[in-house]
Biopython code that builds the backbone (N, CA, C, O; Angstrom):
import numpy as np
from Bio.PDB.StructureBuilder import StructureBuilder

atoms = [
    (1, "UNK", "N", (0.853, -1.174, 0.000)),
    (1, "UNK", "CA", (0.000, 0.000, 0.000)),
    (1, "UNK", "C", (0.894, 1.230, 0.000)),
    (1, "UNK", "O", (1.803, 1.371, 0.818)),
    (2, "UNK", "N", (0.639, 2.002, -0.827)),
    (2, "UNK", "CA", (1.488, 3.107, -1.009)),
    (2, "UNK", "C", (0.685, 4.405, -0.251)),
    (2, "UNK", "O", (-0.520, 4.637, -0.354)),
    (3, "UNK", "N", (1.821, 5.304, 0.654)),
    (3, "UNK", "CA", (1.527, 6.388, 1.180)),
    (3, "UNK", "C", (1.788, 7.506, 0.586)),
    (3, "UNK", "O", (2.972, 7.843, 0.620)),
    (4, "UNK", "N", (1.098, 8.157, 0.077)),
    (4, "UNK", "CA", (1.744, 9.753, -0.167)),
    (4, "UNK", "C", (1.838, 10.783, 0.379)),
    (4, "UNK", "O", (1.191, 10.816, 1.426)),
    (5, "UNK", "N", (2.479, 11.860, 0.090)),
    (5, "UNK", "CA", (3.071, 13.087, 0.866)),
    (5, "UNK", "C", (1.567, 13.798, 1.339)),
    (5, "UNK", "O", (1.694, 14.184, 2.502)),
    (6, "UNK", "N", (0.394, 14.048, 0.887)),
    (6, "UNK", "CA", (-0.842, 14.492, 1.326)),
    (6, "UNK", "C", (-1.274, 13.877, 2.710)),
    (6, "UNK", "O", (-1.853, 14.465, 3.623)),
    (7, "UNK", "N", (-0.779, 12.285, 2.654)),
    (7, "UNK", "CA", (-1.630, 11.487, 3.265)),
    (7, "UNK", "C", (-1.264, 11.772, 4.464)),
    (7, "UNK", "O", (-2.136, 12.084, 5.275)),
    (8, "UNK", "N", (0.147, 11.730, 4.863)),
    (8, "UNK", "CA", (0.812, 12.083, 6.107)),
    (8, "UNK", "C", (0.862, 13.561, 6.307)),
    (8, "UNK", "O", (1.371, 13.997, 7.339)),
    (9, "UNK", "N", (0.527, 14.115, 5.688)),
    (9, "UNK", "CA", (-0.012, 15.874, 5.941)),
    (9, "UNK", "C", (-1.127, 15.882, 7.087)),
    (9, "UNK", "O", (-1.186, 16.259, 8.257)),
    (10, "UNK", "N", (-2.261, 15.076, 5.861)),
    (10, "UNK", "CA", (-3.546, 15.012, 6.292)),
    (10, "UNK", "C", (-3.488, 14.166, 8.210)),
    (10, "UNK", "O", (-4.005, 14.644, 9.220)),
    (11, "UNK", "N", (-2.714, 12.905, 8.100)),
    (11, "UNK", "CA", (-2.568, 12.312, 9.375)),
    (11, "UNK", "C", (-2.207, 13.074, 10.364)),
    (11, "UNK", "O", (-2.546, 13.101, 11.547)),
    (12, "UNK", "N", (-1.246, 13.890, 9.545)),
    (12, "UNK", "CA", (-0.445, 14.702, 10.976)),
    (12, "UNK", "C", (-1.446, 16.222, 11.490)),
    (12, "UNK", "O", (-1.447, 16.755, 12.599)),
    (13, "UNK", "N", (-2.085, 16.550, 10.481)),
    (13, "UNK", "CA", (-3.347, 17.166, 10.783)),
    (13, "UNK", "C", (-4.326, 16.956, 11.416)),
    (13, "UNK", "O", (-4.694, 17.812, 12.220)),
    (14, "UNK", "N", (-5.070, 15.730, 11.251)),
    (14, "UNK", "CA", (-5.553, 15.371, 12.320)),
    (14, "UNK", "C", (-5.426, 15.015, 13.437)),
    (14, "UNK", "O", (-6.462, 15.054, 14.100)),
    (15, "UNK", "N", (-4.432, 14.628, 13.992)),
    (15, "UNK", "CA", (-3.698, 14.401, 15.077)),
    (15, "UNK", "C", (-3.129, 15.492, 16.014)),
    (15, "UNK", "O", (-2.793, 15.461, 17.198)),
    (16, "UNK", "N", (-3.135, 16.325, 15.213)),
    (16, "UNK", "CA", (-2.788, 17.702, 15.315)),
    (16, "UNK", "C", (-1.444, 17.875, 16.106)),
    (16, "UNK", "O", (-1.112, 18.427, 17.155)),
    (17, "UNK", "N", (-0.617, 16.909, 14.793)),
    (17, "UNK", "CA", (0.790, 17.402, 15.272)),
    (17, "UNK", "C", (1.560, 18.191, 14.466)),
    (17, "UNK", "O", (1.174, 18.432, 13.322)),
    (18, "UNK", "N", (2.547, 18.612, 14.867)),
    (18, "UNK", "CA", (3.358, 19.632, 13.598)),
    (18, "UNK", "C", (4.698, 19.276, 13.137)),
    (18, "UNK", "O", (5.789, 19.153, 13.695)),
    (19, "UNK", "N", (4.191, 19.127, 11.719)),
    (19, "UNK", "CA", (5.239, 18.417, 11.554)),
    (19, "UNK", "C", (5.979, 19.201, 10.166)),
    (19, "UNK", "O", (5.182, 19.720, 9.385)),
    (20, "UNK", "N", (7.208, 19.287, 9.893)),
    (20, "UNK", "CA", (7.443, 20.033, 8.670)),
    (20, "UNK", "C", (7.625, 19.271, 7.333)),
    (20, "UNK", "O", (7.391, 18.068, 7.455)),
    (21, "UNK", "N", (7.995, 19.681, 6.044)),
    (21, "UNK", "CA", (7.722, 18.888, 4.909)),
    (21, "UNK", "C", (9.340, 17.913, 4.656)),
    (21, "UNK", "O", (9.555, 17.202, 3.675)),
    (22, "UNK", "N", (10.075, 18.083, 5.537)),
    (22, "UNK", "CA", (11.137, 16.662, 5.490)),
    (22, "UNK", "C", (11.179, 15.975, 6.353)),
    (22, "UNK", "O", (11.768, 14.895, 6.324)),
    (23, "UNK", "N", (10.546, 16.445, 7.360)),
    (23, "UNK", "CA", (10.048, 14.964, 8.339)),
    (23, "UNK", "C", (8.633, 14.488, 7.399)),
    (23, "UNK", "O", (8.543, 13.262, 7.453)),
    (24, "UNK", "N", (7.886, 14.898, 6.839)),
    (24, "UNK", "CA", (6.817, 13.959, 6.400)),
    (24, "UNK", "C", (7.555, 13.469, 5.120)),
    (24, "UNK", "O", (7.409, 12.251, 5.217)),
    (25, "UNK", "N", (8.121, 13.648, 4.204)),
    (25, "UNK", "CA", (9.083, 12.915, 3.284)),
    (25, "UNK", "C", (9.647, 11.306, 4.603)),
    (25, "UNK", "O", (9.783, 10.107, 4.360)),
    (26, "UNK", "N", (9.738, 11.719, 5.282)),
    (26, "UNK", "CA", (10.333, 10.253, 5.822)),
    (26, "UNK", "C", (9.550, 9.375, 5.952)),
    (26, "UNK", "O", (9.543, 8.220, 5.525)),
    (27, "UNK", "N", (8.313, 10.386, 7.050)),
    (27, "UNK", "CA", (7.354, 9.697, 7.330)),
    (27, "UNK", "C", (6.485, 8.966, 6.236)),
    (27, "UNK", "O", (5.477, 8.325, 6.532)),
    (28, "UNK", "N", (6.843, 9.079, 5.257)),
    (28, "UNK", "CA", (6.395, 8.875, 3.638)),
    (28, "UNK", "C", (6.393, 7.105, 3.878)),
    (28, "UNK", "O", (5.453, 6.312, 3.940)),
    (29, "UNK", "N", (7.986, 6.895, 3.982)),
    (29, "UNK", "CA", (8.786, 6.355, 3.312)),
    (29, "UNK", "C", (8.617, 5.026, 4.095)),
    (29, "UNK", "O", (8.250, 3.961, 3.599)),
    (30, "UNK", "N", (9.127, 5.380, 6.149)),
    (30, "UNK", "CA", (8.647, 4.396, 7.086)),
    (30, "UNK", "C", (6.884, 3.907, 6.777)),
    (30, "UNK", "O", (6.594, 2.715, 6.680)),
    (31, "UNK", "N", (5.963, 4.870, 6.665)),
    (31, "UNK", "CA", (4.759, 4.482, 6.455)),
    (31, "UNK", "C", (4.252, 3.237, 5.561)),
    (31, "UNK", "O", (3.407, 2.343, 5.579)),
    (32, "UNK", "N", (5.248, 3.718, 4.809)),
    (32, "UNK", "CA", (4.808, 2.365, 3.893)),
    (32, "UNK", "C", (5.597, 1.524, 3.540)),
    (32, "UNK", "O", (5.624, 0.847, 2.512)),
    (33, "UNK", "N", (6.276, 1.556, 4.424)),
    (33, "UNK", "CA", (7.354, -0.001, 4.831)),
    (33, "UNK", "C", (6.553, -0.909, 5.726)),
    (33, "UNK", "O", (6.504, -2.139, 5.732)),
    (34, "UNK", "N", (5.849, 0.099, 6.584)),
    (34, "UNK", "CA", (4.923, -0.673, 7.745)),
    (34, "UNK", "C", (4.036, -1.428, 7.545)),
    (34, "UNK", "O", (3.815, -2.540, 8.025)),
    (35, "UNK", "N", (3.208, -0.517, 6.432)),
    (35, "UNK", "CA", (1.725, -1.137, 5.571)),
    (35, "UNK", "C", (2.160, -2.322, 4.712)),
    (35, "UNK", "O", (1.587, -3.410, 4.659)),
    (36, "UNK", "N", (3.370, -1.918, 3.978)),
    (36, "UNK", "CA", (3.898, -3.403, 3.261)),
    (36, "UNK", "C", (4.066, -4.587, 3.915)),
    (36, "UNK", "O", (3.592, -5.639, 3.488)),
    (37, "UNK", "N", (4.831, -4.482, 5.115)),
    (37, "UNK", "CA", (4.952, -5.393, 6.301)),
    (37, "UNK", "C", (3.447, -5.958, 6.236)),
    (37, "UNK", "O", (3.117, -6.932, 5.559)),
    (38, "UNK", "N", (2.657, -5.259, 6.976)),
    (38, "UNK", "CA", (1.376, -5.486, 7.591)),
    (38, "UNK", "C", (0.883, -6.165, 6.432)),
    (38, "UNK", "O", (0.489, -7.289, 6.743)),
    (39, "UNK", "N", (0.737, -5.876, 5.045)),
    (39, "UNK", "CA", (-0.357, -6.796, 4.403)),
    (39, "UNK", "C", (0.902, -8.089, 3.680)),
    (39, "UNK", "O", (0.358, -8.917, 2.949)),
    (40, "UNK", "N", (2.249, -8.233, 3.838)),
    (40, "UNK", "CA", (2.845, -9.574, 3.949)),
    (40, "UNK", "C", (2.502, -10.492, 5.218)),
    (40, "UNK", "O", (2.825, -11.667, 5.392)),
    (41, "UNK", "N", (1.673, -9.548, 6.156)),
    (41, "UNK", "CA", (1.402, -10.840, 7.287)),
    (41, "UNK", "C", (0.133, -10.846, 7.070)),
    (41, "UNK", "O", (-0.473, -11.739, 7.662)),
    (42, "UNK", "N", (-0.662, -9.944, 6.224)),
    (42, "UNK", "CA", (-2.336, -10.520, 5.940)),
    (42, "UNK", "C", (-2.105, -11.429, 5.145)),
    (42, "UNK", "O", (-3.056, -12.208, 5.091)),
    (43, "UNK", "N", (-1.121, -11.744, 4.372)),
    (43, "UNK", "CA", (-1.391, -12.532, 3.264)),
    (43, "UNK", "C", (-1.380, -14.258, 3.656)),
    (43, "UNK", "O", (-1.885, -15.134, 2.954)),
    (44, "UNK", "N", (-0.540, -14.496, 5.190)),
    (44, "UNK", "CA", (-0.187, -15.905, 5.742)),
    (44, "UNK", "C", (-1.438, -16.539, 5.977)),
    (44, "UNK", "O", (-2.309, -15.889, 6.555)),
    (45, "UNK", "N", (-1.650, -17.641, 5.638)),
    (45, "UNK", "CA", (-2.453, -18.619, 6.088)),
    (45, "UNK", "C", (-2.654, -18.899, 7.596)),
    (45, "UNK", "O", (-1.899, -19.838, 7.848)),
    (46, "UNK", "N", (-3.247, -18.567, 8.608)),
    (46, "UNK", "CA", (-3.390, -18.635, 10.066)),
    (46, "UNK", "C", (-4.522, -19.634, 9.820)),
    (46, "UNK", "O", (-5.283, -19.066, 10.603)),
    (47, "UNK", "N", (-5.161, -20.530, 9.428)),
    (47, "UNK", "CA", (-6.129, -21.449, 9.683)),
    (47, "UNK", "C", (-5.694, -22.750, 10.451)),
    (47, "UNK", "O", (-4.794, -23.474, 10.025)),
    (48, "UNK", "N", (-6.441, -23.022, 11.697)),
    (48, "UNK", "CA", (-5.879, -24.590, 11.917)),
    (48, "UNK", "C", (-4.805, -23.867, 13.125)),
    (48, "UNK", "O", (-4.336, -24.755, 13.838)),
    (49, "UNK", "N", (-4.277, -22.360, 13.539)),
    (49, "UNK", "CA", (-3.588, -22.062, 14.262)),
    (49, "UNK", "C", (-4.068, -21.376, 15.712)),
    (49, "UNK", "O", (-4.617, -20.275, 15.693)),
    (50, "UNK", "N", (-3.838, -22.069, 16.941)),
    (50, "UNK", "CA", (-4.668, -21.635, 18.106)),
    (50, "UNK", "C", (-3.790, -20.438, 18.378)),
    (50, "UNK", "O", (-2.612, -20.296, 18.052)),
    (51, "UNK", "N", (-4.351, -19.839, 18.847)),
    (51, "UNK", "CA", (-4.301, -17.938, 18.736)),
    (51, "UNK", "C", (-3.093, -18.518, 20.649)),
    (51, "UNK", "O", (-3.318, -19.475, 21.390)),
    (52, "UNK", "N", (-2.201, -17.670, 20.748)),
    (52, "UNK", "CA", (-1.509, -17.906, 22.204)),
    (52, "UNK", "C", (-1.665, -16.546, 22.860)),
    (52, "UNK", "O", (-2.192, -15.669, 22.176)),
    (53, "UNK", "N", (-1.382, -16.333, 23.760)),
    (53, "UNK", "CA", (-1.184, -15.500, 24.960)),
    (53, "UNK", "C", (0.170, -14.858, 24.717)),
    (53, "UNK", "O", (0.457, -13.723, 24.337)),
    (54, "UNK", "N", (1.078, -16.122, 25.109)),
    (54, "UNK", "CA", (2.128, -16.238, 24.973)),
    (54, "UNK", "C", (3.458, -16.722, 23.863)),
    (54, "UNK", "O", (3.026, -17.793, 23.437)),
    (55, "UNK", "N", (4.264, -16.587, 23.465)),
    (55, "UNK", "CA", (4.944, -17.302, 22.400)),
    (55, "UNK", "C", (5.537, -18.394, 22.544)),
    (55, "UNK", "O", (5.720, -19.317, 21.750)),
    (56, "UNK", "N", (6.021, -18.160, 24.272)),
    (56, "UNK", "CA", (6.549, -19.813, 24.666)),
    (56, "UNK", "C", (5.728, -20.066, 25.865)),
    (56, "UNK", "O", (5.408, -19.229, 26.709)),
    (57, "UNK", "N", (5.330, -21.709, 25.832)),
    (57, "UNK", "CA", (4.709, -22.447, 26.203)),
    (57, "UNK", "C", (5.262, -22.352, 27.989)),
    (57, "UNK", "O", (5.849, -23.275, 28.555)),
    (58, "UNK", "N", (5.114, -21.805, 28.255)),
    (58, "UNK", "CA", (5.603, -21.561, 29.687)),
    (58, "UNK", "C", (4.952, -21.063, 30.697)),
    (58, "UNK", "O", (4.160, -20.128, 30.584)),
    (59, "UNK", "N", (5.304, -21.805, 32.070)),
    (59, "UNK", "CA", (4.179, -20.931, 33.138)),
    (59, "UNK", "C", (5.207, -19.928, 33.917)),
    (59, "UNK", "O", (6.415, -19.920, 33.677)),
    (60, "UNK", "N", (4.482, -18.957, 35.022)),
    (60, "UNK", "CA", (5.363, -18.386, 35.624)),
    (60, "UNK", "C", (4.943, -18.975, 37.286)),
    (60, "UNK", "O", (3.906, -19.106, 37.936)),
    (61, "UNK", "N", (6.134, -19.176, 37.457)),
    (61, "UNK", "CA", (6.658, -20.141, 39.041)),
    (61, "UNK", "C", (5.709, -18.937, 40.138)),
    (61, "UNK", "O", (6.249, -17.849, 40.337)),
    (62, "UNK", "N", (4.854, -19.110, 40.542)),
    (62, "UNK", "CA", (4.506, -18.578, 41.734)),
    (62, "UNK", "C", (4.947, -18.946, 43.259)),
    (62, "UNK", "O", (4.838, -20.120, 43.614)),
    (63, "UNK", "N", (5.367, -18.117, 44.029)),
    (63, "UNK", "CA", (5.038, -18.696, 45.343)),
    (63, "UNK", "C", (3.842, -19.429, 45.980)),
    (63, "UNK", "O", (2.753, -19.234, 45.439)),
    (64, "UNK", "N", (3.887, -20.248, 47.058)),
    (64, "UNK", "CA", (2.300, -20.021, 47.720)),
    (64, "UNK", "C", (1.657, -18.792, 48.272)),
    (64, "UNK", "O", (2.299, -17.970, 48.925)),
    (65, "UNK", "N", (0.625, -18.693, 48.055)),
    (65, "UNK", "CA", (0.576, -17.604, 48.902)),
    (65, "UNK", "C", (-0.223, -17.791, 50.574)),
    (65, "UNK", "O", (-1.266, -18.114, 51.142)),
    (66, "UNK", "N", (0.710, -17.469, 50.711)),
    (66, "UNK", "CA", (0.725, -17.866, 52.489)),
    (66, "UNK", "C", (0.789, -16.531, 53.267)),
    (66, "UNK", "O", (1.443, -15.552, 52.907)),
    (67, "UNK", "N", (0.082, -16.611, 54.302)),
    (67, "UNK", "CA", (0.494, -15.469, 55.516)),
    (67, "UNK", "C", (1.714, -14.954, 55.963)),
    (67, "UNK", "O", (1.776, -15.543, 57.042)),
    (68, "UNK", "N", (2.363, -14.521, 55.927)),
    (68, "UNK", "CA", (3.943, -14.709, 56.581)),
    (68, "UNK", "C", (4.183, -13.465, 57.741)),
    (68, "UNK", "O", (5.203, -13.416, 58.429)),
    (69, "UNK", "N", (3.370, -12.741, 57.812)),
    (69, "UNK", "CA", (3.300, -11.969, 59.347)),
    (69, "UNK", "C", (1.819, -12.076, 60.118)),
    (69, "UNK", "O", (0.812, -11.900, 59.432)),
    (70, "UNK", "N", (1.696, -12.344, 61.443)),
    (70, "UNK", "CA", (1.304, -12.351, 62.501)),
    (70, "UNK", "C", (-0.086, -11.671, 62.078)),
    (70, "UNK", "O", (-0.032, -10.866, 61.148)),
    (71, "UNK", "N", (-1.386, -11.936, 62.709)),
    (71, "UNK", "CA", (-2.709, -10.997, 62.497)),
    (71, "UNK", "C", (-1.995, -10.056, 64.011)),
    (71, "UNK", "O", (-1.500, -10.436, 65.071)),
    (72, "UNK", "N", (-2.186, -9.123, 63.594)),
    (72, "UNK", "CA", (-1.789, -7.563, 64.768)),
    (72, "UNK", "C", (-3.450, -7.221, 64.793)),
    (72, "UNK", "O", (-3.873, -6.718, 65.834)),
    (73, "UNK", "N", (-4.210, -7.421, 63.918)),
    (73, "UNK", "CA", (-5.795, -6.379, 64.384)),
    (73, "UNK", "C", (-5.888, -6.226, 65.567)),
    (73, "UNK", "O", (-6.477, -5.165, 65.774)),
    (74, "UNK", "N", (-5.489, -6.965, 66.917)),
    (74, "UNK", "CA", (-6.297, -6.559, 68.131)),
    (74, "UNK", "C", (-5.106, -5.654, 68.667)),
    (74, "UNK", "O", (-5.563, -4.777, 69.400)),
    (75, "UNK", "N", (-3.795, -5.589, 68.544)),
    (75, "UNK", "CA", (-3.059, -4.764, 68.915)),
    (75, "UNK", "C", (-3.306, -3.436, 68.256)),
    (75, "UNK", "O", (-3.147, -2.407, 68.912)),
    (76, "UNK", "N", (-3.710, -3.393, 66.911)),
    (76, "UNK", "CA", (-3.772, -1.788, 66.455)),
    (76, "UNK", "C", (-5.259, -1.031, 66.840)),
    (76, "UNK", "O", (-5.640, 0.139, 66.888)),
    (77, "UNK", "N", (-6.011, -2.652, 67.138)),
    (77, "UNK", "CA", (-7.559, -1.591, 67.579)),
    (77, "UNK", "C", (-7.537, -0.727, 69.012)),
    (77, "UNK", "O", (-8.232, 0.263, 69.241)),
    (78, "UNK", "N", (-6.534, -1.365, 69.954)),
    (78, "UNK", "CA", (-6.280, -1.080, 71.134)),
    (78, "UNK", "C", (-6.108, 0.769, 70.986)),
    (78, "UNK", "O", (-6.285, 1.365, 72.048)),
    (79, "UNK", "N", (-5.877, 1.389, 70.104)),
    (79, "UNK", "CA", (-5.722, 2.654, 70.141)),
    (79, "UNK", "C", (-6.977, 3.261, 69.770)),
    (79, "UNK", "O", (-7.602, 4.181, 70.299)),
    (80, "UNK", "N", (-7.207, 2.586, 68.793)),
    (80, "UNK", "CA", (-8.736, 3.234, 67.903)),
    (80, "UNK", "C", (-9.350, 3.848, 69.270)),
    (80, "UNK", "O", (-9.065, 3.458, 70.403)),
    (81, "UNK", "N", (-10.444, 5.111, 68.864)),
    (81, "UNK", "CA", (-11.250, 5.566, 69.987)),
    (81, "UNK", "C", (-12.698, 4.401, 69.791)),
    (81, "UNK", "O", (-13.074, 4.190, 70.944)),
    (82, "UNK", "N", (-13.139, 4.015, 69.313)),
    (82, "UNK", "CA", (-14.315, 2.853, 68.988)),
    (82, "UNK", "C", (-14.229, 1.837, 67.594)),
    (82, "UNK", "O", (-14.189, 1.936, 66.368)),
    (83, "UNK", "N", (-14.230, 0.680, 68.791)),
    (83, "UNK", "CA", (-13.891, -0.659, 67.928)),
    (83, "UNK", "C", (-15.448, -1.110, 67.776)),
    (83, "UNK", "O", (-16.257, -0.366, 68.330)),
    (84, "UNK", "N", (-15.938, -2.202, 67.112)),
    (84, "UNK", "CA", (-16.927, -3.191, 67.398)),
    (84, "UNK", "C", (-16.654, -4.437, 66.265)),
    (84, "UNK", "O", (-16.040, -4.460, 65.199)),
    (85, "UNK", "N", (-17.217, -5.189, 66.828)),
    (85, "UNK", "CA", (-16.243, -7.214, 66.173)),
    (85, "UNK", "C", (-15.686, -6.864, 65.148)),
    (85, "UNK", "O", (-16.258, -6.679, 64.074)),
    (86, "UNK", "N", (-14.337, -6.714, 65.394)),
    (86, "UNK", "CA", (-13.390, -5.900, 64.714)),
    (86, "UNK", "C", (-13.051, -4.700, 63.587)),
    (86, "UNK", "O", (-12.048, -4.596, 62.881)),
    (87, "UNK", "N", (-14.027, -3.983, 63.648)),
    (87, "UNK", "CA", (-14.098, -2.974, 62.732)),
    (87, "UNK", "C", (-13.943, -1.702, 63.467)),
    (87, "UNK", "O", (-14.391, -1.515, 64.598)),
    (88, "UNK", "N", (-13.323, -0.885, 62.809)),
    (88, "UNK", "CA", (-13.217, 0.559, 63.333)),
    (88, "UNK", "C", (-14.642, 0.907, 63.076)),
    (88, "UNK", "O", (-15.491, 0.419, 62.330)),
    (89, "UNK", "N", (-14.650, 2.037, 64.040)),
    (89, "UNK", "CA", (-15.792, 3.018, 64.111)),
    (89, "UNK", "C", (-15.924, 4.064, 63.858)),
    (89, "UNK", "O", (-15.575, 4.641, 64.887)),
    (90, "UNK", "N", (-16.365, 5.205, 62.758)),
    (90, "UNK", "CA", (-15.834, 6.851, 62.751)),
    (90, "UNK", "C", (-17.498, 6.857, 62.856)),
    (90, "UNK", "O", (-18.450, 6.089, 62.993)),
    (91, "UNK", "N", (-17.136, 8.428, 62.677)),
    (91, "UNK", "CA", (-18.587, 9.162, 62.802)),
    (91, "UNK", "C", (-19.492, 9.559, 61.718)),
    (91, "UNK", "O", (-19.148, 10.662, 61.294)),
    (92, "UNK", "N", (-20.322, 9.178, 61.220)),
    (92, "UNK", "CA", (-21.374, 9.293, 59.994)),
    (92, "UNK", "C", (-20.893, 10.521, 58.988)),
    (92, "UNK", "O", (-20.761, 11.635, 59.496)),
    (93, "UNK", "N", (-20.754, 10.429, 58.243)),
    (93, "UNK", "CA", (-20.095, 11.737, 57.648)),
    (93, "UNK", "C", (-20.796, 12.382, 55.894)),
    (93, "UNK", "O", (-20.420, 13.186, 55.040)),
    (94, "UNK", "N", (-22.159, 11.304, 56.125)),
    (94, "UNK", "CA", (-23.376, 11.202, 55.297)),
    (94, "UNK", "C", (-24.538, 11.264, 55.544)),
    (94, "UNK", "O", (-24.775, 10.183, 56.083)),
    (95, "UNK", "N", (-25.815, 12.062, 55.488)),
    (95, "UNK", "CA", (-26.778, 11.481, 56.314)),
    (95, "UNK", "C", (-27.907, 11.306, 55.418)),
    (95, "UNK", "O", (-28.953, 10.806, 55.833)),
]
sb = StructureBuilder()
sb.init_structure("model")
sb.init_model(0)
sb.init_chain("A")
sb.init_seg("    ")
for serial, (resi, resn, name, xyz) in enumerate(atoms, 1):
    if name == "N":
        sb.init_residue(resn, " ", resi, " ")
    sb.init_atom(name, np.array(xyz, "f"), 0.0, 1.0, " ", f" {name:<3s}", serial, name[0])
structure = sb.get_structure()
């Protein structure tokens, strides 16, 4: 697919970036190296191919997930001005 010098005018216009007329000469040039790319990979046969996540077949090693410090709730409620079965208490601040 071929890009022309309008087209990347027009892109960079809408986008509303600023761009001058030898950076869009480049942008010409990458543009439609990209689009060429892109429709050499429309052209591959993908039928019969399960779509991946990933490229290699691999998991990632988790830990367990386990507790590894102490429950503290009844030591930090000890300060609170009003606790009840374990929840802090503030004052309505909606009515």
């Amino acid at each position: 697919m071929a890009i022309e010098h309008a087209d990347v005018l027009r892109a960079a216009h809408l986008a509303r970036l600023g761009i001058d007329n030898t950076d869009a000469e480049r942008y010409v040039g990458d543009l439609s190296r990209i689009l060429d790319m892109v429709d050499a990979l429309s052209g591959i046969d993908t039928d019969g191919v399960k779509p991946l996540a990933h490229p290699l077949d691999a998991t990632q090693p988790l830990r367990a997930d386990e507790a590894i410090e102490p429950n503290r709730r009844d030591t930090y409620q000890e300060s609170a001005p009003a606790v009840a079965d374990g929840y802090y208490l503030v004052p309505r601040v909606v009515e």
